[in-house]
N, C-alpha and C positions, 0 to 999 in steps of 0.2 A: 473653608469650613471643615472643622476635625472631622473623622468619619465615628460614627456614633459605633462604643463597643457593643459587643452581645450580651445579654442579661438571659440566666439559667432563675426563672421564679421555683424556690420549692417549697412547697407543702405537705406539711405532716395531718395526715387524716388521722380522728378518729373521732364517733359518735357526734358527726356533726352533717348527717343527710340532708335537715332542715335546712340548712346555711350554704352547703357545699354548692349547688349549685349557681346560685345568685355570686360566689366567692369567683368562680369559674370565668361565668361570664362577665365581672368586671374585670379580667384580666383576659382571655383569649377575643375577650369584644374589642379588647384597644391592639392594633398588628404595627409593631413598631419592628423593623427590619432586627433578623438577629434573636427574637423570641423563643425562649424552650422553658417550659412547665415541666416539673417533675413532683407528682405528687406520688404520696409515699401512704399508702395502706396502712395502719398502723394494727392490724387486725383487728380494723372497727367490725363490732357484731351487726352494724345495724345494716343497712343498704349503699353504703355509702362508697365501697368496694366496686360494686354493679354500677352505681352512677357514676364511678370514673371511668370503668369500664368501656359502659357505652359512648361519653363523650370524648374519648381518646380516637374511637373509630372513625370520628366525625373529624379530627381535627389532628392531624398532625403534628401538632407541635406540644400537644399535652401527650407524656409518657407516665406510665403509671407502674410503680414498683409495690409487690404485695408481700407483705412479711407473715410468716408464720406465727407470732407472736407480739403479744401487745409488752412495749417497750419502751413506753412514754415519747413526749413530740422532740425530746432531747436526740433520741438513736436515731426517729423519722429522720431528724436532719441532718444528721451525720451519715444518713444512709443517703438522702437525696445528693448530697455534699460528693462524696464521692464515685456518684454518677453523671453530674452536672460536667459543661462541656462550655458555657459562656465564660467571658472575660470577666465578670463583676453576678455575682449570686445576691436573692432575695426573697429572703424568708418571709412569708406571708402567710399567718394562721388560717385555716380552714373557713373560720365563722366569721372573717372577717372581709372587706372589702378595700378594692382600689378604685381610688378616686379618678374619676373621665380624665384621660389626660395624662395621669401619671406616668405611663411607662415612658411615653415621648418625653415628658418634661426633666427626668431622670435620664434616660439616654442623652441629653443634650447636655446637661451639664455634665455628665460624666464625660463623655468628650471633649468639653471646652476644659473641665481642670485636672481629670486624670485622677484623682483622688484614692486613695488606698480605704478610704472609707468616706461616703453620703451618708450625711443626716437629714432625711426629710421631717416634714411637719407632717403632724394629725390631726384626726377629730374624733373626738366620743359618737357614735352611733347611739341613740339612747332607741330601749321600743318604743314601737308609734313613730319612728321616722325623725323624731327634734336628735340635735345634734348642739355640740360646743365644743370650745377652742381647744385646743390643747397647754397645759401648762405651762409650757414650753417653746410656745410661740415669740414670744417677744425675743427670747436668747437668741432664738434661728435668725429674727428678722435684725438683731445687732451684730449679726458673725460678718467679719469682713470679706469682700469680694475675692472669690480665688480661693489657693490652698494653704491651706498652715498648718500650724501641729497645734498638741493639747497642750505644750507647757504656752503657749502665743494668748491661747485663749482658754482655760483652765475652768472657768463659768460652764463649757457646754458639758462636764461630767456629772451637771444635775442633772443632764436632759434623761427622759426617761429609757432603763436599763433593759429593752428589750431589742431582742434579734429584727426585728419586721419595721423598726424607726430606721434602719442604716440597710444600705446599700455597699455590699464591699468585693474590692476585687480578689478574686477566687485563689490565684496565685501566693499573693499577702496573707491570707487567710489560712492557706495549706502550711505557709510558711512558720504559722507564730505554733503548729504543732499543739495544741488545745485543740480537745474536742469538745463537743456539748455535754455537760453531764448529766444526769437523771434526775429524775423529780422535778418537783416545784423551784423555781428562782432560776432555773436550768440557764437562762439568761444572761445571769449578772457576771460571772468568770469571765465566759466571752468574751461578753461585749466590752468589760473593762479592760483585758490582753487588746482587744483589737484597739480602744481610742488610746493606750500607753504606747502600742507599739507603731501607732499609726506616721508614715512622716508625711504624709498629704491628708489631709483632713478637708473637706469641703460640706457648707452647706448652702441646704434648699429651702428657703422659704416659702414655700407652699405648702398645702393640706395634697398627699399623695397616697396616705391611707385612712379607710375610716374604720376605725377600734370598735367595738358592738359592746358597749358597756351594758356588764354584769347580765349577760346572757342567761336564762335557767341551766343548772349544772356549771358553771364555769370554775373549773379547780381555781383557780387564782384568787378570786370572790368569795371561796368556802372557809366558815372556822376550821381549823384541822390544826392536828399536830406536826403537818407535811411543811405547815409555815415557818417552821423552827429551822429550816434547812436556807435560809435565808443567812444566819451564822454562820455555817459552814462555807456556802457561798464567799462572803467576804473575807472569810478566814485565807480560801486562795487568793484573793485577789490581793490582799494584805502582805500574804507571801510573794505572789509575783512582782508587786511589787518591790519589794527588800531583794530579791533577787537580781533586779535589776541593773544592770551597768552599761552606761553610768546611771545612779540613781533618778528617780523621777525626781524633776525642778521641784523647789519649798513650794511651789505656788498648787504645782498639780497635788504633793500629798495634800497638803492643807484642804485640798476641792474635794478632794478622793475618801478623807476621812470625812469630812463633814456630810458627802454624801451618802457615808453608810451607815455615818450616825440617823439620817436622817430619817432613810428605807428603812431599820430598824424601828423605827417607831412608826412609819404607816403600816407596817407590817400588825406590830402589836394589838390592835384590835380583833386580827385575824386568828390569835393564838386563843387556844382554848383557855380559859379562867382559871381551872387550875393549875396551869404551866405559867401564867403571865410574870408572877414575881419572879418566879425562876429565870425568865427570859428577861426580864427588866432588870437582872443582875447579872446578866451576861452582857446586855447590853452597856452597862458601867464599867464591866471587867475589860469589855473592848474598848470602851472611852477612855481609861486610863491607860491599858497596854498600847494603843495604836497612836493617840494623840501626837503628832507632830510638832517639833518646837514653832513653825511656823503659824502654829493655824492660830486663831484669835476668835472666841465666839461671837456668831451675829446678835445685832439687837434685835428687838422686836418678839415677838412669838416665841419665835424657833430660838432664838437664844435663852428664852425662860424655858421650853422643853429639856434643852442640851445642860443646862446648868444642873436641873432636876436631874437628867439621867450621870451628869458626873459625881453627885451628892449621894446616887443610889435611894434620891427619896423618892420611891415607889409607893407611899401613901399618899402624900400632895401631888403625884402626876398622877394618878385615878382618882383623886378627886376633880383636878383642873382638868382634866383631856375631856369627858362629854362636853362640856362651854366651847371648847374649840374645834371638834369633830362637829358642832352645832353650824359653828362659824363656818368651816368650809365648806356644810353641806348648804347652806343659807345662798354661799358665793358662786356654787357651782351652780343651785337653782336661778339666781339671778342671771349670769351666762348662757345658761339654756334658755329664758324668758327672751333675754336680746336676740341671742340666735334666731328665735320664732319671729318675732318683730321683727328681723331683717328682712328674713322669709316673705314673710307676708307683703314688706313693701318693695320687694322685686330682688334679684339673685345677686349674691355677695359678688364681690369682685375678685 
């Protein structure tokens, strides 16, 4: 049997006292050989400083670093990042939680394939305790046994583009020389350097974190003008890619665009009303500049969107998008209704 690596969990605090300590204990309540917490102060005002404080005393294995200055959860993790000391690092948000099991179930596979990055599976935490799938389950649950790269399987670069889905090893990570960058989307650079540069790729099908959807206060959730930085974001990732050599395979640009075509437009609601056309024209500007000779639009929905956004017709996509914003919110309640229904007639498997 492999020997299971060491995993450095870090967390970036701030303004989440509420949450933090429930976040805590589903991670220092599960003792999977090789454990180290580093959470990172982000010079939250609230109490939240004090209650890592005092749970570090109790527990050795939570380390807690205090910054002078609030620097968004991008520096948190770049600060925890180069304090961390395990084989394989795992960024885990403050307000959110790890699922009974997870650290083991993650150590083992990390073991058994050695993987330069883990994708695990989620679930939405809704308030009131109902819960649903994540989008992204059925991809994890067709990825094949063992490790491969993204040009093998080029489908998992829909999966979604946050730090706290993947599991990666610290070494590989130091190596691709990207840090986190600031603000909102602070994710997307990353995470896309780590699945282009990755040459072991492994996934986990199982539910290993649970997401605490649209929290009161959650930047991510908020109309803002900070959504715009979603652009910029893929604008690196665009570059790193063209950078690269040898080039990324036809198969992954074509996945790589259509994926930022796509974030691009979940994002769009989030823009404030008087920017959306502007954005909705950047969004075209990118569909024409970055479109790949490979890629070929989907049918269905998403390909009546992407047509609209390469036509630049920004009056029939805000007419048509509330009918379809309608439709996914109809599909997530139906999943959430099942979830309960599970519930009720005894625990999922």
């Amino acid at each position: 049997m492999p020997a299971h690596p060491t995993i450095s969990v870090i967390i970036p605090v701030y303004e989440v006292e509420e949450y933090l300590g429930a976040c805590l204990d589903s991670i220092l309540g599960q003792a999977p050989d090789g454990l180290e917490v580093i959470a990172v102060d982000d010079a939250s005002p609230d109490g939240s400083g004090r209650l890592l404080d005092a749970r570090s005393k109790e527990d050795p294995r939570l380390r807690v670093l205090h910054l002078a200055d609030n620097a968004g959860p991008g520096n948190a993790r770049n600060v925890g990042l180069a304090e961390a000391s395990g084989e394989y690092v795992w960024f885990v948000d403050a307000d959110d939680l790890l699922a009974g099991g997870a650290l083991a179930a993650v150590a083992a596979r990390l073991g058994q394939d050695r993987p330069d990055v883990l994708l695990i599976d989620y679930e939405y935490l809704y308030p009131g305790g109902g819960t649903a799938p994540s989008p992204g389950a059925a991809l994890l649950r067709a990825a094949p046994a063992g490790a491969f790269t993204l040009a093998e399987q080029p489908q998992l670069i829909q999966l979604t583009m946050t730090s706290w889905s993947k599991v990666v090893r610290r070494a590989f990570l130091a190596g691709l020389g990207i840090a986190f960058p600031e603000g909102i989307h602070e994710d997307v650079p990353l995470t896309c350097a780590m699945l282009l540069g990755a040459k072991r790729i492994s996934a986990l099908a199982r539910v290993c974190y649970r997401y605490r959807q649209a929290r009161p206060g959650a930047f991510m959730a908020a109309r803002s003008s900070g959504q715009l930085r979603i652009l910029a974001a893929y604008e690196r990732v665009f570059a790193l890619a063209a950078a690269t050599d040898p080039p990324p395979a036809p198969q992954v640009q074509a996945a790589l665009f259509e994926r930022a075509i796509w974030h691009y437009t979940t994002v769009l609601p989030l823009v404030p009303r008087t920017a959306r056309r502007q954005y909705f024209r950047r969004m075209h500007d990118d569909f024409v500049r970055y479109r790949p000779a490979a890629y070929h639009r989907p049918r269905g929905a998403r390909g009546v969107k992407f047509g609209l956004v390469e036509r630049n017709a920004y009056g029939t996509y805000s007419v048509l998008e509330p009918a379809n914003q309608l439709r996914v919110l109809l599909a997530r309640a139906g999943s959430r209704l099942a979830a309960a229904s599970r519930g009720r007639g005894g625990r999922r498997a």
